[in-house]
PyMOL Python script that loads the backbone (N, CA, C, O; Angstrom):
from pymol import cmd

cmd.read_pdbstr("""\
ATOM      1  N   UNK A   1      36.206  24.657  14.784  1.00  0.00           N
ATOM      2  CA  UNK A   1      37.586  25.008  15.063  1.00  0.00           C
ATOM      3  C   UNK A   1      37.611  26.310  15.851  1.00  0.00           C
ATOM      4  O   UNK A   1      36.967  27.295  15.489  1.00  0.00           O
ATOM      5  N   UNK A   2      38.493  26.278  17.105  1.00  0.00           N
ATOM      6  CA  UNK A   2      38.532  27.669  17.559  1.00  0.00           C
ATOM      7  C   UNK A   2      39.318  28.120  16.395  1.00  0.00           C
ATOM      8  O   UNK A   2      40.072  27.484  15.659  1.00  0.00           O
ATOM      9  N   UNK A   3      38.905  29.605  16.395  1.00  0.00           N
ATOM     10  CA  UNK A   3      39.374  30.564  15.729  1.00  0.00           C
ATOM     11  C   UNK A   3      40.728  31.197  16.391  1.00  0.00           C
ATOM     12  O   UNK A   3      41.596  31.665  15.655  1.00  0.00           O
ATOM     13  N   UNK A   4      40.857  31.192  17.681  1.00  0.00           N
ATOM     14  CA  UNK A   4      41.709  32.370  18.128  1.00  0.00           C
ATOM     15  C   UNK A   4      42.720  31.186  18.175  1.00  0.00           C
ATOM     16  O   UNK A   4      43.770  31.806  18.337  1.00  0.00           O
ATOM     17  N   UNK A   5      42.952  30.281  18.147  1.00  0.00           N
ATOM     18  CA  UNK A   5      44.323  29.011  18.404  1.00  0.00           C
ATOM     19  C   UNK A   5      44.519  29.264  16.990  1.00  0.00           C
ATOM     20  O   UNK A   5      45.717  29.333  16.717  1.00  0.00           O
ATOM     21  N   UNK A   6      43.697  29.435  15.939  1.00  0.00           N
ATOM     22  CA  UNK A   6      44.720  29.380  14.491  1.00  0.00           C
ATOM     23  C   UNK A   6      45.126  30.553  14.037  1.00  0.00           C
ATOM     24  O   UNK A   6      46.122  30.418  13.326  1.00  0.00           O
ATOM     25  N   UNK A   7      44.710  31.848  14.168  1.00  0.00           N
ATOM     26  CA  UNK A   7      44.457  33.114  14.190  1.00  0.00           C
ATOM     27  C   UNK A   7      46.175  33.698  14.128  1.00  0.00           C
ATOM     28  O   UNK A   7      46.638  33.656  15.268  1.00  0.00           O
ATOM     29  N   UNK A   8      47.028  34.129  13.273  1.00  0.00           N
ATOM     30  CA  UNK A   8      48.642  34.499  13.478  1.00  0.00           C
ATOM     31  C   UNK A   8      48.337  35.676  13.950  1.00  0.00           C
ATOM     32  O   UNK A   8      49.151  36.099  14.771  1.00  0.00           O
ATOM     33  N   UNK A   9      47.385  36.401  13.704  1.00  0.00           N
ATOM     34  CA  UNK A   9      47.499  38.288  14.072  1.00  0.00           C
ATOM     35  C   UNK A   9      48.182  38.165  15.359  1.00  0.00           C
ATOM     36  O   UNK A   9      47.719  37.546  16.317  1.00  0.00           O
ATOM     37  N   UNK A  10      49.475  38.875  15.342  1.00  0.00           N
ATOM     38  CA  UNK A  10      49.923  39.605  16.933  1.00  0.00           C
ATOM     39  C   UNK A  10      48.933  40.491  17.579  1.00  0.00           C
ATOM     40  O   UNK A  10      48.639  40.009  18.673  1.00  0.00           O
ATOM     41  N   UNK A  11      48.382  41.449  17.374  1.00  0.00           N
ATOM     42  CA  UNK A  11      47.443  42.508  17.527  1.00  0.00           C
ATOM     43  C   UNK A  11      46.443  41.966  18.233  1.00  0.00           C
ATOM     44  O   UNK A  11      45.369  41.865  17.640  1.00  0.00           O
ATOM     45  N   UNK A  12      46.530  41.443  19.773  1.00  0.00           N
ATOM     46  CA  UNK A  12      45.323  40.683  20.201  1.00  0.00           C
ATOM     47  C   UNK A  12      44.412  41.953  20.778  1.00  0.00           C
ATOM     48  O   UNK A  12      43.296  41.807  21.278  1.00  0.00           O
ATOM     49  N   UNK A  13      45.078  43.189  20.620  1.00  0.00           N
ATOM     50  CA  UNK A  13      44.233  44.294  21.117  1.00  0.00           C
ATOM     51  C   UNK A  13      43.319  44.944  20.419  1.00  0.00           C
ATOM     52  O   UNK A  13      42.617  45.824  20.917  1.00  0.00           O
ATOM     53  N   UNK A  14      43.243  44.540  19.114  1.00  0.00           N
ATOM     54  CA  UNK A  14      42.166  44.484  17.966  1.00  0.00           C
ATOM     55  C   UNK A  14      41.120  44.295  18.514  1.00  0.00           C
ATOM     56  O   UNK A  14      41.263  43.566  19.495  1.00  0.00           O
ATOM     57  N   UNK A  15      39.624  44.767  18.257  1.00  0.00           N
ATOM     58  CA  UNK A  15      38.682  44.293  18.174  1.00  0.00           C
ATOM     59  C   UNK A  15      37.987  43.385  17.491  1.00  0.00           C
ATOM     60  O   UNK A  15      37.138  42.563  17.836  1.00  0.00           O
ATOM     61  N   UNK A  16      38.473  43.657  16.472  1.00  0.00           N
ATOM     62  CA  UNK A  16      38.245  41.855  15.465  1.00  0.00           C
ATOM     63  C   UNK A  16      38.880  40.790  15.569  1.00  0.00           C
ATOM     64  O   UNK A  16      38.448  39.713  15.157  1.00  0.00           O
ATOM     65  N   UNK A  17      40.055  40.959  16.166  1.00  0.00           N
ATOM     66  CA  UNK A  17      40.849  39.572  16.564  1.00  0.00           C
ATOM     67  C   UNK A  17      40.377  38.714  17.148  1.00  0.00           C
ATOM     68  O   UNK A  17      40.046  39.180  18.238  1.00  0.00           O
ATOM     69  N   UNK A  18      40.038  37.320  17.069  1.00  0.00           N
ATOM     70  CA  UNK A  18      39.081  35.441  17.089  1.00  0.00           C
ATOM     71  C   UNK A  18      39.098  36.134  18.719  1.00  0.00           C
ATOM     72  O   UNK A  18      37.973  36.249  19.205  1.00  0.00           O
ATOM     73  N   UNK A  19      40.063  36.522  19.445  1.00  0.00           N
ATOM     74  CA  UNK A  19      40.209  36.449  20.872  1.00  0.00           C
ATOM     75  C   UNK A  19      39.369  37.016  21.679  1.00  0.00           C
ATOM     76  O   UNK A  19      39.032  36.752  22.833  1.00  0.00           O
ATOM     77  N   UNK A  20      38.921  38.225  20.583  1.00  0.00           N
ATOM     78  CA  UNK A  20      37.821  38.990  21.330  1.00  0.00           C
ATOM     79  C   UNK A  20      36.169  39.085  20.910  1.00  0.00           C
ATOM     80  O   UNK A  20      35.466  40.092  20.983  1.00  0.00           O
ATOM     81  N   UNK A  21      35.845  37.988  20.537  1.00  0.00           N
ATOM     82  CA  UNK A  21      34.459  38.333  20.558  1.00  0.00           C
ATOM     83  C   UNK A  21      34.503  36.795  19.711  1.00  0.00           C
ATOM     84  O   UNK A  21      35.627  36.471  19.330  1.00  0.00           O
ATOM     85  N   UNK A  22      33.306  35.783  19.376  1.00  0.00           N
ATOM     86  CA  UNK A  22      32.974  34.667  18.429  1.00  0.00           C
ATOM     87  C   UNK A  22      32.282  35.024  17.623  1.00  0.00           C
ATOM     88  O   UNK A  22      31.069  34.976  17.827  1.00  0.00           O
ATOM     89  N   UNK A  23      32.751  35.473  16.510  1.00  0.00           N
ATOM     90  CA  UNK A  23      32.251  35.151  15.246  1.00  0.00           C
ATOM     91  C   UNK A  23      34.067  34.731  14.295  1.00  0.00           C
ATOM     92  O   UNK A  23      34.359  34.800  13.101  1.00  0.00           O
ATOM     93  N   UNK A  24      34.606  34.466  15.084  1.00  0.00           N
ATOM     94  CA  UNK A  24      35.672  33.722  14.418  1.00  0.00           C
ATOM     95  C   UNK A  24      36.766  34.998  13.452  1.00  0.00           C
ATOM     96  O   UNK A  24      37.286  36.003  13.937  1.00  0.00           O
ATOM     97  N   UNK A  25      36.855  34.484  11.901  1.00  0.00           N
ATOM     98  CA  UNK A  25      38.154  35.418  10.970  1.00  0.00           C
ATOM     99  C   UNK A  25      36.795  36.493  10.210  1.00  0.00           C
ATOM    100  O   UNK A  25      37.191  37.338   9.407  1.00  0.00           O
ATOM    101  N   UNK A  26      35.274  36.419  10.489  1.00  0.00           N
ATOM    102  CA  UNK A  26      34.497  36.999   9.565  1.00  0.00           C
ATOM    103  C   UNK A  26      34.934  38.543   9.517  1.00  0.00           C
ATOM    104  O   UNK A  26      35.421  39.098   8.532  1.00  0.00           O
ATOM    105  N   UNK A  27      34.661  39.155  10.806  1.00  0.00           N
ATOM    106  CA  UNK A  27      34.978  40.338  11.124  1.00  0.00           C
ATOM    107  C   UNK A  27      36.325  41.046  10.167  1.00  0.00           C
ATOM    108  O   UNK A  27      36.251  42.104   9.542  1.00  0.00           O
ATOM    109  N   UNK A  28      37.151  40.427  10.230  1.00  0.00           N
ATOM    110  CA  UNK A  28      39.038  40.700  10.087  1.00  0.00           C
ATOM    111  C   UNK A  28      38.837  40.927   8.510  1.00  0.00           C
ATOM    112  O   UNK A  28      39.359  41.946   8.057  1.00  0.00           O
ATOM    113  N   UNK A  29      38.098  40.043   7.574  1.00  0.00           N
ATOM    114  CA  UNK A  29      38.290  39.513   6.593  1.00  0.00           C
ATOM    115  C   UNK A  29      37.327  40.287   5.885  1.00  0.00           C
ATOM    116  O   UNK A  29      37.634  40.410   4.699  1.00  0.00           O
ATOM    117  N   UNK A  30      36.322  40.819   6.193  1.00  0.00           N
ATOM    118  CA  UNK A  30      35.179  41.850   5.858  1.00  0.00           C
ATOM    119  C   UNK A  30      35.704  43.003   6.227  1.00  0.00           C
ATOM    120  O   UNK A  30      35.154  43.863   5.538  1.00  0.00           O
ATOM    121  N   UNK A  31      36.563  43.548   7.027  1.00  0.00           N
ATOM    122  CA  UNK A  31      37.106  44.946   7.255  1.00  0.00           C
ATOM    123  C   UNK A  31      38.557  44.973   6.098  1.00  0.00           C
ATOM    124  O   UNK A  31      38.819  45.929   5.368  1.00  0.00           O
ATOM    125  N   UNK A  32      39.110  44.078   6.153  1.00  0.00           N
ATOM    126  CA  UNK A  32      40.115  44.069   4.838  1.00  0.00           C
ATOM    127  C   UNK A  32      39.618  43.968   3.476  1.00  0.00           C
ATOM    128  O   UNK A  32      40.166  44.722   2.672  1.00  0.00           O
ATOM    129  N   UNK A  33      38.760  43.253   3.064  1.00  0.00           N
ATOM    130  CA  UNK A  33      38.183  43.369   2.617  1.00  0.00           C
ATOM    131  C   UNK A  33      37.460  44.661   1.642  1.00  0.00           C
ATOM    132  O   UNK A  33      37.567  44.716   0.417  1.00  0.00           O
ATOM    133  N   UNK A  34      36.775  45.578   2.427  1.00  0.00           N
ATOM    134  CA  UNK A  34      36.205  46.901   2.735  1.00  0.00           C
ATOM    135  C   UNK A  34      37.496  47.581   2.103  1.00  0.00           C
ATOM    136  O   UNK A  34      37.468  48.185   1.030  1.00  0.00           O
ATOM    137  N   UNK A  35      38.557  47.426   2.838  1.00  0.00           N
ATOM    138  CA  UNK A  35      39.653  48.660   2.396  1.00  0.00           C
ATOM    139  C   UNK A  35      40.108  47.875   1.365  1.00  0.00           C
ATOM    140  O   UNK A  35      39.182  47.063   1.347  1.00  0.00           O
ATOM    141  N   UNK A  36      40.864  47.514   0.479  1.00  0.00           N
ATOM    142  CA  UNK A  36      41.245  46.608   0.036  1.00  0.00           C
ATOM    143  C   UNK A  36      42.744  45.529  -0.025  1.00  0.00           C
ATOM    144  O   UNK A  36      43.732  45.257  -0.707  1.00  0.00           O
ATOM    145  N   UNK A  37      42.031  45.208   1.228  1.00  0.00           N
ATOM    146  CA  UNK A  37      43.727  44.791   1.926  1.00  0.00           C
ATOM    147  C   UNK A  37      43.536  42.700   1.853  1.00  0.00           C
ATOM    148  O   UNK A  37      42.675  41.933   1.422  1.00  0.00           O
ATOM    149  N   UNK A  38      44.807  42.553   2.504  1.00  0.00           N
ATOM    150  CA  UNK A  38      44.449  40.685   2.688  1.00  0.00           C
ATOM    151  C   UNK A  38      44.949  40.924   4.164  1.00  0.00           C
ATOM    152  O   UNK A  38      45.624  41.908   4.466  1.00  0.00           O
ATOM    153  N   UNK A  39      44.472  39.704   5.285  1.00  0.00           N
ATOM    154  CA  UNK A  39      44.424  40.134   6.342  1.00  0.00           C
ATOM    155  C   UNK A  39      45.882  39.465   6.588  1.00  0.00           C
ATOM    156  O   UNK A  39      46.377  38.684   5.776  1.00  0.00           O
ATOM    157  N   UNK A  40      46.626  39.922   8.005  1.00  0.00           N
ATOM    158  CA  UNK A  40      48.282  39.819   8.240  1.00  0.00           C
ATOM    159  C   UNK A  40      48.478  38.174   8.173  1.00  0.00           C
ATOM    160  O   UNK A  40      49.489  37.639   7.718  1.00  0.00           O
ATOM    161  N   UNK A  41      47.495  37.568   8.631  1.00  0.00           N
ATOM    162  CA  UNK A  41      47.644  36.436   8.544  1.00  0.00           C
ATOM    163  C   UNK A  41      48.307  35.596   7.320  1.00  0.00           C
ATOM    164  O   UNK A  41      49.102  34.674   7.505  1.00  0.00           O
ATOM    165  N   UNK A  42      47.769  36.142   5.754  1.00  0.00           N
ATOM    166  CA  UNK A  42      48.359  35.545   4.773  1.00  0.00           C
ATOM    167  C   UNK A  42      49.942  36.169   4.378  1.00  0.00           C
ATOM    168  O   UNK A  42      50.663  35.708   3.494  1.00  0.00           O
ATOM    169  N   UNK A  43      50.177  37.004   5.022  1.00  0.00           N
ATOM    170  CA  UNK A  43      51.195  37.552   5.108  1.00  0.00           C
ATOM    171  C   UNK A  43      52.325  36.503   5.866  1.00  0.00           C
ATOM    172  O   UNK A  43      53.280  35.909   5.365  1.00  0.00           O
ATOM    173  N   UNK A  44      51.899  36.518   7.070  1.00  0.00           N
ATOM    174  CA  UNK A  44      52.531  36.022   7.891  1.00  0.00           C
ATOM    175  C   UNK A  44      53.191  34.357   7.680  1.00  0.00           C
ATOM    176  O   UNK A  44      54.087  33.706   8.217  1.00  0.00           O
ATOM    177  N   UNK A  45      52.118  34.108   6.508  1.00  0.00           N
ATOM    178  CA  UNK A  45      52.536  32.700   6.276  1.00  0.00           C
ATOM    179  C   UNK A  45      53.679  32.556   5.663  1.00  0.00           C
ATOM    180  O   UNK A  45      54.239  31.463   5.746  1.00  0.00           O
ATOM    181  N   UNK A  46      54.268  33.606   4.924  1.00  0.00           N
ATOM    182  CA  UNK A  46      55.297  33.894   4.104  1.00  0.00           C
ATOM    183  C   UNK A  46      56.149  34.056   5.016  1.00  0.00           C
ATOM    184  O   UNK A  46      56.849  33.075   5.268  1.00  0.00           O
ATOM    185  N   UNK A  47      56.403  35.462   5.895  1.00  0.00           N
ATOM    186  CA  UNK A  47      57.202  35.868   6.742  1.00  0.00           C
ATOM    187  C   UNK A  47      56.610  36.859   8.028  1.00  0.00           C
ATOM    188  O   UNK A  47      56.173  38.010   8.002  1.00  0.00           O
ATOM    189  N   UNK A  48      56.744  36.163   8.838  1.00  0.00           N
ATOM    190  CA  UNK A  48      56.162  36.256  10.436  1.00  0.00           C
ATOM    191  C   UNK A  48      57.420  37.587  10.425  1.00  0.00           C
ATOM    192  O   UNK A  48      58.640  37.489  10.559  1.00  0.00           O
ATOM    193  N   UNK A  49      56.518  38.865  10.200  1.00  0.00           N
ATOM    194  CA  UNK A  49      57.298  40.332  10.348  1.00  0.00           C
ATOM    195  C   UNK A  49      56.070  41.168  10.377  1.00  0.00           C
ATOM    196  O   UNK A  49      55.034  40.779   9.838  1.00  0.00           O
ATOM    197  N   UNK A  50      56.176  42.481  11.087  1.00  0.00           N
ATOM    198  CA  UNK A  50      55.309  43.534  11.119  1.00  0.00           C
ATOM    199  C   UNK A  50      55.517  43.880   9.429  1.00  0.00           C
ATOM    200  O   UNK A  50      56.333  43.286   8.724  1.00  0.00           O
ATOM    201  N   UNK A  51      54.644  44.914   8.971  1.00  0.00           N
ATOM    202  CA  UNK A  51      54.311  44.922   7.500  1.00  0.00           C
ATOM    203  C   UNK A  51      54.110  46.991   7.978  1.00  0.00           C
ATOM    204  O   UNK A  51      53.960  47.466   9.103  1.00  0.00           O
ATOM    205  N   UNK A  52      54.201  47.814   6.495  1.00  0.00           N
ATOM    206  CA  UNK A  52      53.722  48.889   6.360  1.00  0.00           C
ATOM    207  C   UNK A  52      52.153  48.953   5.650  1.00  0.00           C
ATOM    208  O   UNK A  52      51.123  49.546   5.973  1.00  0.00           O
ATOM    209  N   UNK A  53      52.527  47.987   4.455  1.00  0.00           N
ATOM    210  CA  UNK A  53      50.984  48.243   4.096  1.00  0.00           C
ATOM    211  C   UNK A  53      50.871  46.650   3.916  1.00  0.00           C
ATOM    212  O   UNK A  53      51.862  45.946   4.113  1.00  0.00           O
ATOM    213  N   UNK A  54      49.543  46.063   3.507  1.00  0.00           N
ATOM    214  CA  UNK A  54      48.643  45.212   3.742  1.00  0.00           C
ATOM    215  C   UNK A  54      47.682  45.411   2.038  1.00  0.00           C
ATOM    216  O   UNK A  54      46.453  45.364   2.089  1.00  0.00           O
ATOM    217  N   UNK A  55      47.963  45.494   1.485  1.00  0.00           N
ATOM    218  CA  UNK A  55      47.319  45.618  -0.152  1.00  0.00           C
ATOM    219  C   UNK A  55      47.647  44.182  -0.563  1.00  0.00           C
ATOM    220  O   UNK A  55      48.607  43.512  -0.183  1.00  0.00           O
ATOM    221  N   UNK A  56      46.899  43.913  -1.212  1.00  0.00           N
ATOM    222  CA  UNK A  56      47.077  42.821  -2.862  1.00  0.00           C
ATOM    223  C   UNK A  56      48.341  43.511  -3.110  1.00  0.00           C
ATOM    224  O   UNK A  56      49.117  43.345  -2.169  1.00  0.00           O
ATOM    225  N   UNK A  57      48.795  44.200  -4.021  1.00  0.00           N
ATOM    226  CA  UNK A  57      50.191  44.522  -4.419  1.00  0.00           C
ATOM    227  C   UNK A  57      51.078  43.973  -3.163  1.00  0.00           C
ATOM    228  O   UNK A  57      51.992  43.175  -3.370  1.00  0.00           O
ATOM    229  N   UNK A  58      50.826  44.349  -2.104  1.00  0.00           N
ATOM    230  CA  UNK A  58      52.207  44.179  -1.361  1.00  0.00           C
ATOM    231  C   UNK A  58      52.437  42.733  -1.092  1.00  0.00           C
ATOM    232  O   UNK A  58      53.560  42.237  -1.181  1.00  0.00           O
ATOM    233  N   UNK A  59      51.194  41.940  -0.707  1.00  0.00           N
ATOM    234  CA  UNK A  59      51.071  40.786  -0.874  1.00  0.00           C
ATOM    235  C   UNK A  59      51.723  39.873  -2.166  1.00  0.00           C
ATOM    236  O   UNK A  59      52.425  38.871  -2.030  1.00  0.00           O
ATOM    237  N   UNK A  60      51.236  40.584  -3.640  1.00  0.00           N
ATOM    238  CA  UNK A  60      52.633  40.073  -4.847  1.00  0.00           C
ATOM    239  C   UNK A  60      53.659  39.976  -4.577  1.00  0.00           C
ATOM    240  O   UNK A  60      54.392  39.009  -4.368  1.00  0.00           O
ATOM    241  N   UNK A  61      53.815  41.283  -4.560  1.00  0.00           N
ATOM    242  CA  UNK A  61      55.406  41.463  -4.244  1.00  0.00           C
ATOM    243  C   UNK A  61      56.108  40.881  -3.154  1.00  0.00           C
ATOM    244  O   UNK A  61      57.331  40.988  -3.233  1.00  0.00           O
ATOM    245  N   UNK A  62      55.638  40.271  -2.119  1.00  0.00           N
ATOM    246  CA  UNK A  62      56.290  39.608  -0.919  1.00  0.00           C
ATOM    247  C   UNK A  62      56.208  37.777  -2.020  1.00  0.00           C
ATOM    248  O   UNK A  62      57.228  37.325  -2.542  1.00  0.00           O
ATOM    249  N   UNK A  63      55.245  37.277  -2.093  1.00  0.00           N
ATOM    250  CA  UNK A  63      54.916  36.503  -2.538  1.00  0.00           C
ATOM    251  C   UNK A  63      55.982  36.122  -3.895  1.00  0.00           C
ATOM    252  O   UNK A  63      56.536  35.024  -3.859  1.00  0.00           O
ATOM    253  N   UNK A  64      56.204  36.890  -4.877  1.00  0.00           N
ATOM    254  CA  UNK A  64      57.580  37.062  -5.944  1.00  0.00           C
ATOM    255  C   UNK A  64      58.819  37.058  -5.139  1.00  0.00           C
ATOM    256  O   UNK A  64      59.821  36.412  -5.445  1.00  0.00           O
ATOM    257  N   UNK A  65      58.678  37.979  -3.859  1.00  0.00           N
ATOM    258  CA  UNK A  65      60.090  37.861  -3.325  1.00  0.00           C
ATOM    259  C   UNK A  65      60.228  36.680  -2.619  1.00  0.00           C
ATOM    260  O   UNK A  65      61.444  36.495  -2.563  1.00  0.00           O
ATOM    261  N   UNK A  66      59.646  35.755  -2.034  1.00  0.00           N
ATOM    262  CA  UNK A  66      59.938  34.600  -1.714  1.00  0.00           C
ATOM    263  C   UNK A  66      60.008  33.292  -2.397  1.00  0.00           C
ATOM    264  O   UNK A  66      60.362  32.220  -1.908  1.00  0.00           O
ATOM    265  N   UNK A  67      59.672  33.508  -3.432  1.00  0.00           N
ATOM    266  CA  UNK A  67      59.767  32.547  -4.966  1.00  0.00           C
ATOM    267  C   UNK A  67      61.411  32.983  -5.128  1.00  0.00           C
ATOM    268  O   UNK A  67      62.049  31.935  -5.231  1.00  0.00           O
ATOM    269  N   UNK A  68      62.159  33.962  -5.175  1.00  0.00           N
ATOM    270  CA  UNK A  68      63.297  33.930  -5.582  1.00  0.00           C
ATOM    271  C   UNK A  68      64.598  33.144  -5.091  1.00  0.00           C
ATOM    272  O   UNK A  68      65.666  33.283  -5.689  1.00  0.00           O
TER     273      UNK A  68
END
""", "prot")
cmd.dss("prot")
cmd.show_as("cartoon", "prot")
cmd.util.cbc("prot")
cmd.orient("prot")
């Protein structure tokens, strides 16, 4: 599967973004990872919006708020 056709990140100016280099979501997902974030993508599945933070918590809490 290409990576960069399924890929939601806006940010194609990333260096880890599928668009710029092949090794696909590894990069994105190992640097979130590292910090302890989930990458925009699972975000985005919820609601396609820029975000402040990128944590597990914020991810709940979006995730609870769209259950309501």
């Amino acid at each position: 599967m290409d990576m960069s056709q399924f890929c939601t990140c806006k940010d194609r100016a990333c260096p880890l973004h599928p668009t710029n280099h092949d090794k696909g979501c590894t990069p994105c997902i190992a640097k979130n990872r590292k910090q302890g974030e989930i990458p925009s993508c699972f975000f985005r599945q919820l609601r396609d919006e820029s975000r402040e933070g990128y944590t597990f918590r914020d991810f709940a809490e979006l995730v609870l708020e769209s259950e309501s």
